[in-house]
C-alpha positions, 0 to 999 in steps of 0.5 A: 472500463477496467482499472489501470493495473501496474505492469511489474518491472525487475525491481517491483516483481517481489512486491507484486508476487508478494501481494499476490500471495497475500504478503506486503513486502518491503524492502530493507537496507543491509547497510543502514537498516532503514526500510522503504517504500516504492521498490527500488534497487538501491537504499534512497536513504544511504545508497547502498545496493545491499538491500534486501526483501522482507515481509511487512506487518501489514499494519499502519495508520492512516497520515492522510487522505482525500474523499473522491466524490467524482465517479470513476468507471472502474470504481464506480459512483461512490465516493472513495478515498485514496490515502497515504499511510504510515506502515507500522515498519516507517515507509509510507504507502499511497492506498485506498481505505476500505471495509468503513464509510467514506467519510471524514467522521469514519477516516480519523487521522492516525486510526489503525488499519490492516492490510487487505489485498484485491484481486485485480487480475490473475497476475495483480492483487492491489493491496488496500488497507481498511480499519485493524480488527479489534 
């Protein structure tokens, strides 16, 4: 069994043509300067429909996690994590962490991370986040 993949709305398409193209790209209101997360057509923090595209750092830390000890067909029998994290810009992203052991003594809360995308399909490029370099 394949992963589930997102299907790209109107609202969602940058963010997906972005990960595609190895970018992270958020979204940013004109009106009030605050940068979010999910895609969505209007600022959650003032309303406001002039917003705008941007691309991301790719940076963040990790704010928080859960080891998946139960198998998964797409994913297979290892342990995995699936985390949230904190974007160098604010916003935080539900992800899994990759390129380290599954464990709590290698995910430490508030280490740095860099973005990395998978390819999933010719259309969808997850983006994943593992340990920055250096």
């Amino acid at each position: 069994m394949d992963r589930i993949l997102p299907q790209p709305t109107p609202e969602t398409r940058h963010f997906w043509e972005g990960c595609k193209e190895g970018e992270l790209r958020l979204q940013r209101c004109a009106a009030c300067a605050k940068s979010y997360f999910p895609p969505r057509p209007f600022c959650p923090g003032c309303g406001s429909r002039e917003v705008e595209v941007y691309p991301a750092s790719g940076r963040a830390s990790l704010y928080s996690y859960v080891i998946n000890h139960r198998p998964r067909p797409d994913m297979g029998a290892e342990p995995h994590s699936i985390a949230v994290v904190t974007l160098e810009e604010g916003p935080r992203m539900m992800t899994n962490i990759t390129g380290c052991p599954q464990t709590p003594e290698a995910l430490q809360l508030d280490m740095p991370l860099e973005v990395t995308f998978l390819k999933a399909s010719d259309e969808i490029s997850l983006p994943l986040f593992q340990p920055a370099k250096g």
